[in-house]
KOLVEXLUM-404650 format. One record per residue (C-alpha): residue number from 0; residue in three letters; x, y, z. Coordinates in Angstrom, 1 decimal, always signed. Example, Ala and Ser with C-alpha at 12.3 -4.5 7.8 and 13.67 -1.06 7.14 Angstrom:
REM residues 2
{node 0, "ALA", {+12.3, -4.5, +7.8}}
{node 1, "SER", {+13.7, -1.1, +7.1}}
END
This chain:
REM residues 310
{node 0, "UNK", {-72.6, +96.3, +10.5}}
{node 1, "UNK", {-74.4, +99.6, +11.7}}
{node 2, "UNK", {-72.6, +101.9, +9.7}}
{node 3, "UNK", {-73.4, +100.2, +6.6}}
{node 4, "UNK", {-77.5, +100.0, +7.5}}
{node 5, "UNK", {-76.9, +103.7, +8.1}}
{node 6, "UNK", {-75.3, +104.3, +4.5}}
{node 7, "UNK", {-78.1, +102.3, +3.1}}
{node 8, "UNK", {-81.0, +103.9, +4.6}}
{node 9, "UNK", {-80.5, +106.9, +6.1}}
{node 10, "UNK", {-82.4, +109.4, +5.0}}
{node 11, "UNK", {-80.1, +112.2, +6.2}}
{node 12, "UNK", {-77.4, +113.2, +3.6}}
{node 13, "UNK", {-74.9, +114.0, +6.2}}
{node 14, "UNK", {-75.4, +111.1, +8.1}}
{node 15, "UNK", {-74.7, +108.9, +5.3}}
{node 16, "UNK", {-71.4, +111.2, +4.6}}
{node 17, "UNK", {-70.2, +110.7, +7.7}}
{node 18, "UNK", {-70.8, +106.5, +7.7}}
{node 19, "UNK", {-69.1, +106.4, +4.5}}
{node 20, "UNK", {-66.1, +108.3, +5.5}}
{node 21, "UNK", {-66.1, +106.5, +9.2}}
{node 22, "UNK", {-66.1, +103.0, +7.2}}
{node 23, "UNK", {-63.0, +104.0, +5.3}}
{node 24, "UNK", {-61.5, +104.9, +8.5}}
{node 25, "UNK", {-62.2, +101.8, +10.0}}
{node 26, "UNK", {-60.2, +100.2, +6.9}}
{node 27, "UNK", {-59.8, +96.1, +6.3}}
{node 28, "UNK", {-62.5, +95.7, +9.0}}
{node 29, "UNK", {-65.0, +97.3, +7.0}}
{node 30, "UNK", {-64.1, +95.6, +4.1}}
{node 31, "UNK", {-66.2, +92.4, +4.1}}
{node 32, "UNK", {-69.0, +94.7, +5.2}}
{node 33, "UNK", {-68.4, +96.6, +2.1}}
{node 34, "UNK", {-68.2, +93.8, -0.5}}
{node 35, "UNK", {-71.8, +92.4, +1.0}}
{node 36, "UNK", {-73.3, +95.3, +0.0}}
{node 37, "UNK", {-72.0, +95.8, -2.9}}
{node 38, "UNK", {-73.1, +92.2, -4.4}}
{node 39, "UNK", {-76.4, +92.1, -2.3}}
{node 40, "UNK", {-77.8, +95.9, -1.4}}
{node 41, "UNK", {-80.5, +96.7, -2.7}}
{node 42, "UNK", {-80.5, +100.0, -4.0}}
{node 43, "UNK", {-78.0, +101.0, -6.2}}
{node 44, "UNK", {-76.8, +104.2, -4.0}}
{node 45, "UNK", {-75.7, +101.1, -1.1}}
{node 46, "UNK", {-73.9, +99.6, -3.7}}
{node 47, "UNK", {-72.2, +102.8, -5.4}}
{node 48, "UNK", {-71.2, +103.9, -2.4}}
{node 49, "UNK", {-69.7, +100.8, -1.3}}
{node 50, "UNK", {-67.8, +100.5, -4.3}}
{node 51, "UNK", {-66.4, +104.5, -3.8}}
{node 52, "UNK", {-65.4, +103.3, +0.3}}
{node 53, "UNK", {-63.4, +100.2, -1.1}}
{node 54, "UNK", {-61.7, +102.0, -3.7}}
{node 55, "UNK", {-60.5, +104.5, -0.7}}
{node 56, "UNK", {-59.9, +101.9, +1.7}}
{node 57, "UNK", {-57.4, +100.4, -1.0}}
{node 58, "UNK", {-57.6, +96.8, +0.2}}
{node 59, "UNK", {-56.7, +94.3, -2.8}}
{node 60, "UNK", {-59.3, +92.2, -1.7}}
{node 61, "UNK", {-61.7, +94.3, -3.3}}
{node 62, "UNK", {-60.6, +93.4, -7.0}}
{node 63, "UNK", {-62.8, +90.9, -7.7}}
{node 64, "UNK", {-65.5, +91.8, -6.3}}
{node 65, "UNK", {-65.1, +95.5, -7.8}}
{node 66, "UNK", {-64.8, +93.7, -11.1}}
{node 67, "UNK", {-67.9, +91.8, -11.1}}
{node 68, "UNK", {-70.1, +94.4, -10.1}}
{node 69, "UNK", {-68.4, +96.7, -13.0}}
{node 70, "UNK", {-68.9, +94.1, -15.5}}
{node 71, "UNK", {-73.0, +92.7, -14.0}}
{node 72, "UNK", {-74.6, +95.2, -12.1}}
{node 73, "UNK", {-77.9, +96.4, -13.5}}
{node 74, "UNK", {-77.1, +100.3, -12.6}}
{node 75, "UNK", {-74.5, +101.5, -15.0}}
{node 76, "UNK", {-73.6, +104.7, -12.2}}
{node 77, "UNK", {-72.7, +101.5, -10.0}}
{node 78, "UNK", {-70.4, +99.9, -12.9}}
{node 79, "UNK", {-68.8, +103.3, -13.5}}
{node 80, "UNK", {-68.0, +103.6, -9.6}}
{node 81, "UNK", {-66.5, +100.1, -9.4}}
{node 82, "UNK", {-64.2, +101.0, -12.8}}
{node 83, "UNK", {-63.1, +104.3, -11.0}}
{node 84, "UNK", {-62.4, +102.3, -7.4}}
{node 85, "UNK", {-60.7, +99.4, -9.2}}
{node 86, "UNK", {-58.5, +102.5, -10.8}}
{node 87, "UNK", {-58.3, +103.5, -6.6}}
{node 88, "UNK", {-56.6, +100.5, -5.9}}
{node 89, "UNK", {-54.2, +100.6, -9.0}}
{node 90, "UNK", {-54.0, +96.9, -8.6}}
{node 91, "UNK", {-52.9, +95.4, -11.8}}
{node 92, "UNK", {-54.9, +92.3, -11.9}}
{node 93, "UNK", {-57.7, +94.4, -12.7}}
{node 94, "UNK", {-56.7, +94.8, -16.8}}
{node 95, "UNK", {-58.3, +92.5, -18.0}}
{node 96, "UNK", {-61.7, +93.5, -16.3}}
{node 97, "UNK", {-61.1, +96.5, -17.2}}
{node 98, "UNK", {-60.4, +95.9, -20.8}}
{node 99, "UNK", {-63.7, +93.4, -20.3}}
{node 100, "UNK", {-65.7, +96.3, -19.9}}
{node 101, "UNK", {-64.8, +98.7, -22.1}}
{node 102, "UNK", {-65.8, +96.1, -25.1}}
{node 103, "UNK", {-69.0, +95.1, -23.2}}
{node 104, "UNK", {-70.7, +98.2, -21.6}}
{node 105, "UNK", {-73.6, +99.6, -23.2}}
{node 106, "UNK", {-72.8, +103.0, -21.3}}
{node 107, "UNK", {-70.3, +105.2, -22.5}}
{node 108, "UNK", {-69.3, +106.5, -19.4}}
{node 109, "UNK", {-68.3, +103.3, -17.7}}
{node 110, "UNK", {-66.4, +102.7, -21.1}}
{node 111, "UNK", {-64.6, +106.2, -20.6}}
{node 112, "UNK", {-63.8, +105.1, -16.8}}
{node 113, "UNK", {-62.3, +101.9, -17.7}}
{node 114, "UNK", {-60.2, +103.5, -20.3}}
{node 115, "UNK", {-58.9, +106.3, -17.7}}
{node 116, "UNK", {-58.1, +103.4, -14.8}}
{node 117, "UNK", {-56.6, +101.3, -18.0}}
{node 118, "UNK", {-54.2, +104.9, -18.4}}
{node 119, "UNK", {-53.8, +105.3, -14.8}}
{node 120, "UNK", {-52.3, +101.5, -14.5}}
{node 121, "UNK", {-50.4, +102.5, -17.1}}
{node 122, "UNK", {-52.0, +99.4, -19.1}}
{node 123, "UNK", {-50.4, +100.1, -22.3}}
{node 124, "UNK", {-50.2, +96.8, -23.9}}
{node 125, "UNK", {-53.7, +96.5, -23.2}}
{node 126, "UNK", {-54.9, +99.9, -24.4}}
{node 127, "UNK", {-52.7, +99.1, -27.8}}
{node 128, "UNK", {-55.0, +96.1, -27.6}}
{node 129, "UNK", {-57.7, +97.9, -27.8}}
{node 130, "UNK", {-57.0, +100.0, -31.1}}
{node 131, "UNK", {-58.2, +96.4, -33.2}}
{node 132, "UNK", {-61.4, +96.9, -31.7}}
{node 133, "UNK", {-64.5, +97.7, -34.8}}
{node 134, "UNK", {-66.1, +100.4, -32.7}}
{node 135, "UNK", {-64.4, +103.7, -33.8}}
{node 136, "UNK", {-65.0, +105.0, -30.5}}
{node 137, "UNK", {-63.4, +102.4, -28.6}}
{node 138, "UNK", {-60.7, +103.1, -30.7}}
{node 139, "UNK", {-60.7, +106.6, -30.2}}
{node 140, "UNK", {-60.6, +106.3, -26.7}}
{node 141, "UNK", {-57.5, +104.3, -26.6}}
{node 142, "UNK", {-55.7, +106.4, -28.7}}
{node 143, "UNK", {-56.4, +109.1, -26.2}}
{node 144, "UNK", {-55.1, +107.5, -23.3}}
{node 145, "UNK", {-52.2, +105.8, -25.1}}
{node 146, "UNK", {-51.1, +109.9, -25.8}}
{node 147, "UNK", {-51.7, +110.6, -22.3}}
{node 148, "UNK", {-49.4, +107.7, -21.8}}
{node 149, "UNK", {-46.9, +109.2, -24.9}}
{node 150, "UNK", {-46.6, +105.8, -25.2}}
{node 151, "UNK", {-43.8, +105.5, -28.9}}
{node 152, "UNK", {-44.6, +101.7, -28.8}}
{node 153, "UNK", {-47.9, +102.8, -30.1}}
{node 154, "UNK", {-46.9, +104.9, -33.0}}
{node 155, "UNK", {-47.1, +102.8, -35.7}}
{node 156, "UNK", {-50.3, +101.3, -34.6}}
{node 157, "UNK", {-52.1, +104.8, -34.3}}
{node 158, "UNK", {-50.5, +106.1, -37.7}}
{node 159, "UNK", {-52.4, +103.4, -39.8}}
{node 160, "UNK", {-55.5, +104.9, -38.1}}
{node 161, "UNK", {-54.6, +108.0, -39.9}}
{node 162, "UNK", {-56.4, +106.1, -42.9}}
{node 163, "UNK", {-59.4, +105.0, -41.2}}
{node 164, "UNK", {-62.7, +105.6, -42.7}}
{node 165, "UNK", {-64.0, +107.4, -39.8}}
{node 166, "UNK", {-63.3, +111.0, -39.5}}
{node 167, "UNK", {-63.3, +110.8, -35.8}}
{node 168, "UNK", {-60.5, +108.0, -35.4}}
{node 169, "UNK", {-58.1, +110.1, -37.9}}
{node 170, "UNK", {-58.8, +113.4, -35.9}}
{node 171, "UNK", {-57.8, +111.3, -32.8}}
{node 172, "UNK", {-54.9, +109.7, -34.0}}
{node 173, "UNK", {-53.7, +113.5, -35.2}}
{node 174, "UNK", {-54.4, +114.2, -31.6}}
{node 175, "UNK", {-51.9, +111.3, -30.4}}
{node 176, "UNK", {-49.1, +112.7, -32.3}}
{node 177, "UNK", {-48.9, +115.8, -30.5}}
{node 178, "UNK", {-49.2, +114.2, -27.2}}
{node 179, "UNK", {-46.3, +112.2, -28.3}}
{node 180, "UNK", {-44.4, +115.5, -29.7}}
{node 181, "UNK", {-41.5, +114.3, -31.7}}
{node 182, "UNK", {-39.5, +114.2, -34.7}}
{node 183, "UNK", {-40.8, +110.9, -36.1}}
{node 184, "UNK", {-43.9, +112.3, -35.9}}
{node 185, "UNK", {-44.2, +114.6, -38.3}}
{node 186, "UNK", {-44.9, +112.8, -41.8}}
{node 187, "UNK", {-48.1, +111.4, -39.8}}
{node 188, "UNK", {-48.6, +115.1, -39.3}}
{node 189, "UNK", {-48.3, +116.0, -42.9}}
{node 190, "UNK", {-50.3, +113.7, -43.8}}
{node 191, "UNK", {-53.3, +114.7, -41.5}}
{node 192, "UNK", {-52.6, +118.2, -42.6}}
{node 193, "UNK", {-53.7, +116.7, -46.4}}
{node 194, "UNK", {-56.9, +114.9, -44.7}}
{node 195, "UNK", {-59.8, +115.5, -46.7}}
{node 196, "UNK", {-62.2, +116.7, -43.3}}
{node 197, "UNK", {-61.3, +120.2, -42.0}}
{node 198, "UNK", {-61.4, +118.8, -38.4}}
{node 199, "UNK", {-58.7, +116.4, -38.7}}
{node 200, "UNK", {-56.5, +119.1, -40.7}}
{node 201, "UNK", {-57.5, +121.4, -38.0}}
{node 202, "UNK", {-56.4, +118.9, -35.2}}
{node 203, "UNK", {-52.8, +118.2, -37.0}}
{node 204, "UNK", {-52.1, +121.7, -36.6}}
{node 205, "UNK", {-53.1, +121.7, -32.6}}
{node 206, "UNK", {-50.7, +118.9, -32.4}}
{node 207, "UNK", {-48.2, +121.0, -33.9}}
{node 208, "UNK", {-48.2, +123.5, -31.6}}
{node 209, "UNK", {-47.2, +121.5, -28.9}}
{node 210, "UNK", {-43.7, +121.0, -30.9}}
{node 211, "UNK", {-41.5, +124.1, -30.9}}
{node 212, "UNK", {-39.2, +123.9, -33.5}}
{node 213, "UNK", {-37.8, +124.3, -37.4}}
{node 214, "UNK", {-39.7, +121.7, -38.7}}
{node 215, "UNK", {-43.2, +121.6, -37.3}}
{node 216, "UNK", {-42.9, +125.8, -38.0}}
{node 217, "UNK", {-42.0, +124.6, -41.9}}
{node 218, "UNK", {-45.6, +122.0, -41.7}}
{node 219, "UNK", {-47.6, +124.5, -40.6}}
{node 220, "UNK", {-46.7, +126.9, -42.6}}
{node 221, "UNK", {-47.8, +124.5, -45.5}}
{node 222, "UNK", {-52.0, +125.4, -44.3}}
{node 223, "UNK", {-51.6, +129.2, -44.7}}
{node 224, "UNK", {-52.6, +128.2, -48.0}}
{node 225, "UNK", {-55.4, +125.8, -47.2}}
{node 226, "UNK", {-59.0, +126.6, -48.9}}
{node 227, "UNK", {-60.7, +126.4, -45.5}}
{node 228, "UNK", {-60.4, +129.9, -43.6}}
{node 229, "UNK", {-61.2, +128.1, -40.2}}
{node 230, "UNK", {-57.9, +126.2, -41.5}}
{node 231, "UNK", {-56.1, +129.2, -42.3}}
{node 232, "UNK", {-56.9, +130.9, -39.2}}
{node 233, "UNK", {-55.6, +127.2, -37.2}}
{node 234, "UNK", {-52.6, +127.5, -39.1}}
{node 235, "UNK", {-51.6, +131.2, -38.1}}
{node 236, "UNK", {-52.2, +130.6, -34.8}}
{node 237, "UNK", {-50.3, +127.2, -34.4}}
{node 238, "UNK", {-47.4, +129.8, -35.9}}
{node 239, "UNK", {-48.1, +132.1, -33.1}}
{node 240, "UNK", {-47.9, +129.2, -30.8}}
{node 241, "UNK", {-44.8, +127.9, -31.9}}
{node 242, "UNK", {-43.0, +131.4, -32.4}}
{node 243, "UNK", {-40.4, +130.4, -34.8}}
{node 244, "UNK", {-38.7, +133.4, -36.4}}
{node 245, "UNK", {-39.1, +131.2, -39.5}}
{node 246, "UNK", {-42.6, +132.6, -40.3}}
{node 247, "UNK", {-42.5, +136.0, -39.7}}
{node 248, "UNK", {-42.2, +136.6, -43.5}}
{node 249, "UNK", {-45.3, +134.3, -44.0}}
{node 250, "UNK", {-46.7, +136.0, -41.6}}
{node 251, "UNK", {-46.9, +139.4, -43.0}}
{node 252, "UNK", {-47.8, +138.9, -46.0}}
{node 253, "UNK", {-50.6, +136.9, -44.7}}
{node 254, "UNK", {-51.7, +140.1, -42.2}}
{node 255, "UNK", {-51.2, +142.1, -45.1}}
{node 256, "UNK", {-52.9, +140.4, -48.2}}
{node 257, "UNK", {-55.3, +137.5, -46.5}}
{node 258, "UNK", {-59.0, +137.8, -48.3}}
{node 259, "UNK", {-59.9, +136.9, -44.3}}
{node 260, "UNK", {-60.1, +139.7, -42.2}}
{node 261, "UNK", {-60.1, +137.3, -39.1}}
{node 262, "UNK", {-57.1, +136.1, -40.2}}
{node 263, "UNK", {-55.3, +138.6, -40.9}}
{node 264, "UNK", {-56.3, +139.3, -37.3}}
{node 265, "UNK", {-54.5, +136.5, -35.9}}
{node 266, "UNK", {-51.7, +136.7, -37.9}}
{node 267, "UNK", {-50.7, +140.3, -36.3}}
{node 268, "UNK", {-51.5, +138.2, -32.9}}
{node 269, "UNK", {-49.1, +136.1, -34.0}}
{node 270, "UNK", {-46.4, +138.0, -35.1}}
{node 271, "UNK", {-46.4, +139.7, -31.5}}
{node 272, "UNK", {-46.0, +136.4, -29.8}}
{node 273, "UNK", {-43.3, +135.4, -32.4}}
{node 274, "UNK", {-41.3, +138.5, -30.9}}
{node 275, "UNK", {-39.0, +139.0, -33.7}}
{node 276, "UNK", {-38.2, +143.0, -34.2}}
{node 277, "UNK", {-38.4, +143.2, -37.9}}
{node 278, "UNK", {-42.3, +142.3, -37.6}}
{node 279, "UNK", {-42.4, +145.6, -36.0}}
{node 280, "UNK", {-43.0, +148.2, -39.4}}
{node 281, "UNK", {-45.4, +145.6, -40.9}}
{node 282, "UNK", {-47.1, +145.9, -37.6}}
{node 283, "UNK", {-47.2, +149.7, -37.7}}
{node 284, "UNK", {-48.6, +149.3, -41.4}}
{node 285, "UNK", {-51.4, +147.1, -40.1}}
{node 286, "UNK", {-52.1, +149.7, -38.2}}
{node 287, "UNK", {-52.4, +152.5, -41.0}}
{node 288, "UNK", {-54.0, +150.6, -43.4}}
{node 289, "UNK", {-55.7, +147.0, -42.4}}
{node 290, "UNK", {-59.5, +146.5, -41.0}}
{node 291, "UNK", {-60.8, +147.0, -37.4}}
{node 292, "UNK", {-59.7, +143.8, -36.0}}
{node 293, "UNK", {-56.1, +144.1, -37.7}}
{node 294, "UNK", {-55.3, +147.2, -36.5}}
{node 295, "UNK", {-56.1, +146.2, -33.0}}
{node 296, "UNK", {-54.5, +142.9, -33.0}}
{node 297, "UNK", {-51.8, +144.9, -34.5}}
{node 298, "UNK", {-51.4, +148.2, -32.4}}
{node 299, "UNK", {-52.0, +145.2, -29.1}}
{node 300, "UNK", {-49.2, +143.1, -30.4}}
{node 301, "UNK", {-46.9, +146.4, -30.9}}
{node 302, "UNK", {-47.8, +147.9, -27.7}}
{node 303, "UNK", {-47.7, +144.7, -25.3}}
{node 304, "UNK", {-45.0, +142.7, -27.2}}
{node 305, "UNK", {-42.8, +145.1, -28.6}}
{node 306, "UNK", {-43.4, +148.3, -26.2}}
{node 307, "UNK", {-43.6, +150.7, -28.8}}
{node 308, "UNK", {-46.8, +152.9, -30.1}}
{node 309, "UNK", {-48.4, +152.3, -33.1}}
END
């Protein structure tokens, strides 16, 4: 077929363009075309495109075909456009290449692609599958997509991750719990918030952000006293985030008597997104009395939150 000489060996970018876009117009005609050259081109930019006009064309025929080439060609940016067009075609008889590849590939970005088309298939049993796996990263990259997913089948799975020797996996599995944002939750978060790596603490208070209410205001409230400052800085924040009136108290003392100026800082920040009035006179003492960086957090949060003057 013409049009796929000319998107093998044109030399003129926009010519090739164009015979890529006009094979994906022609549709199933141009598939067999397309699956040629993607087993037998011979430069890899033949067969990465191919892959990218099957995955738009949408035909299932393309699966296998797709799959092989994701799991044996010698050019991983080939194997990592056939995992993206097998995603294309969201044909589910492509999981278990998928999965196939994510164990196998020597390149992390075809792992990553598999993973994302395993998420957009919505593949959960086989990303659950996947948390077995020895490589932490693997792992880790399940986990991420089972949160995009906020898949609760998982939970128990990901929480016994939260003891994993690698500090990576625990941060991750801290990261799946606020994807999944809910009540039975937040023991997993407590314990994360007692991990022994500032990261993973750090991550458990991200996650609590994303859950507005009594209870994850109570957890974090438990890091204002952490030994970390990066910790203690998370933790006002994450309070700001989740503006429960709850911590105002906390708050202010924190603004007030923190050995961190940064901080203290964030904790007038934080008080201003809380919006509760009676944060207002500690605010305008922040402004009398605190550093630099308090006094402006304070006299912004007073001023943009509150519409009063220092």
């Amino acid at each position: 077929m013409q049009l796929v000489q000319t998107l093998g060996n044109s030399d003129d970018y926009f010519e090739r363009q164009k015979a890529a876009w006009d094979l994906v117009g022609m549709g199933a005609e141009a598939v067999d075309a397309l699956i040629d050259a993607l087993k037998n081109g011979e430069f890899s930019d033949l067969r990465y495109k191919s892959a990218w006009a099957l995955g738009k064309i949408g035909n299932a025929r393309a699966v296998e075909p797709l799959a092989q080439a994701m799991l044996t060609d010698s050019d991983h940016v080939v194997r990592e456009w056939s995992a993206a067009a097998l995603e294309a075609l969201k044909d589910r008889g492509a999981v278990p290449h998928l999965v196939s590849a994510v164990q196998s590939d020597s390149q992390k970005d075809v792992r990553l692609r598999a993973v994302t088309a395993l998420r957009e298939l919505k593949a959960a049993d086989a990303l659950i599958g996947l948390l077995d796996h020895a490589e932490p990263e693997i792992k880790g990259m399940a986990m991420t997509a089972l949160g995009r997913l906020r898949c609760e089948a998982a939970l128990c799975t990901v929480a016994s991750q939260l003891n994993h020797e690698n500090v990576d996996v625990r941060r991750r599995a801290a990261a799946f719990m606020g994807e999944l944002g809910s009540e039975p939750v937040m023991d997993h978060l407590i314990r994360a918030l007692n991990d022994s790596q500032p990261s993973v603490r750090e991550q458990a208070l991200k996650s609590l952000c994303r859950i507005h209410d009594r209870r994850s205001c109570e957890i974090a409230m438990l890091a204002l006293g952490d030994e970390d400052p990066q910790i203690r800085h998370a933790a006002v924040t994450a309070l700001g985030e989740i503006k429960h009136s709850l911590a105002l108290d906390a708050l202010v003392k924190v603004m007030l008597e923190e050995d961190e100026e940064e901080v203290r800082a964030w904790a007038a920040w934080s008080l201003g997104e809380i919006g509760d009035a009676r944060a207002v006179e500690h605010l305008r003492e922040a402004c009398r009395c605190g550093p630099a960086a308090v006094q402006q957090k304070a006299r912004d949060s007073l001023r943009e939150v509150f519409k009063q003057d220092p």
